[in-house]
C-alpha positions as CSV (number, residue, x, y, z in Angstrom):
1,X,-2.6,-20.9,0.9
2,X,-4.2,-23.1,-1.0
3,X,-5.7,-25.1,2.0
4,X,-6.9,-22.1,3.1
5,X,-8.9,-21.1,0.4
6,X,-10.5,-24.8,0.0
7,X,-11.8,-24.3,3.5
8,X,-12.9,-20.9,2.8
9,X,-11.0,-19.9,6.0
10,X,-10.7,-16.3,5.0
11,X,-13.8,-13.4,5.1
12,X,-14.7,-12.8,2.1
13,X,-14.4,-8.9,2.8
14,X,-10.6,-9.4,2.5
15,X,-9.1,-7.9,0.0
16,X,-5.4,-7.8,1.1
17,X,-3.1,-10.3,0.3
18,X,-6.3,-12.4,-1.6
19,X,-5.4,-13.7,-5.0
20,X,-7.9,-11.5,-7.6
21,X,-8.9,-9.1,-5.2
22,X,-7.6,-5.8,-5.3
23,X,-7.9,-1.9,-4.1
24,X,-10.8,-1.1,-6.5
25,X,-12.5,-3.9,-5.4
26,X,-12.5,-2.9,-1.9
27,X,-13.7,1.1,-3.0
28,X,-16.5,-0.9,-4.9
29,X,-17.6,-2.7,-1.8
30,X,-17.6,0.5,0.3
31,X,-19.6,1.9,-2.4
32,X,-22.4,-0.4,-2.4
33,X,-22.5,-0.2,1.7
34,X,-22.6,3.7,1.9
35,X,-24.2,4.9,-1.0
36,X,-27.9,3.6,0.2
37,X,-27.0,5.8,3.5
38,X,-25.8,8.6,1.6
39,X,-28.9,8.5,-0.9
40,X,-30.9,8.4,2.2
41,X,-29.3,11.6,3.5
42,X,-27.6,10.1,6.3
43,X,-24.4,10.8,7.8
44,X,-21.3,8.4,6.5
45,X,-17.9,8.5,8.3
46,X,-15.2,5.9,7.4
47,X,-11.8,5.8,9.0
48,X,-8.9,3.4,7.0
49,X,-6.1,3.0,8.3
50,X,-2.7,1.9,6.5
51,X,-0.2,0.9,8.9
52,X,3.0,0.6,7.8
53,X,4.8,-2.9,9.0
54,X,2.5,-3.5,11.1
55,X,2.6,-7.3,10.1
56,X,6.6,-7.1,10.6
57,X,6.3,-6.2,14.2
58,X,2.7,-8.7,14.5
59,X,2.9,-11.4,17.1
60,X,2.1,-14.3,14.2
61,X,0.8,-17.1,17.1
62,X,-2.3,-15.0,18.0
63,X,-3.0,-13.7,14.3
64,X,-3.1,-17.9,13.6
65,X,-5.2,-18.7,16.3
C-alpha cells in the first residue's frame, strides 16, 4: 500500500479503502460538485450503488491491470 500511495497510483476521488478518507468526505465532495447545479436550478440525479461482495466474486488480474 504504501508503494502505492508514493506513486500516487490511486484517484484521488477514492474514498474507499483510502487511509483518512471516509463517508463524509465523499458526501462533502458531492456537495461541492452539485450544489453550483442545484443553485443554478438545474436538474441533479446521482445513482450510488453499494454492492455487496462484489470484490469477493472480482476477477483481481484485470482490477490490477
Amino acid at each position: 500500500m504504501h508503494y502505492i500511495y508514493k506513486i500516487e497510483y490511486l484517484n484521488d476521488s477514492q474514498y474507499g479503502f483510502a487511509p483518512q478518507k471516509n463517508t463524509t468526505d465523499a458526501a462533502m465532495a458531492v456537495t461541492q460538485f452539485i450544489e453550483p447545479e442545484l443553485e443554478k436550478g438545474k436538474v441533479v440525479i446521482m445513482a450510488s450503488l453499494d454492492v455487496k461482495g462484489a470484490f469477493d466474486a472480482a476477477w483481481w488480474p484485470a482490477i490490477l491491470k
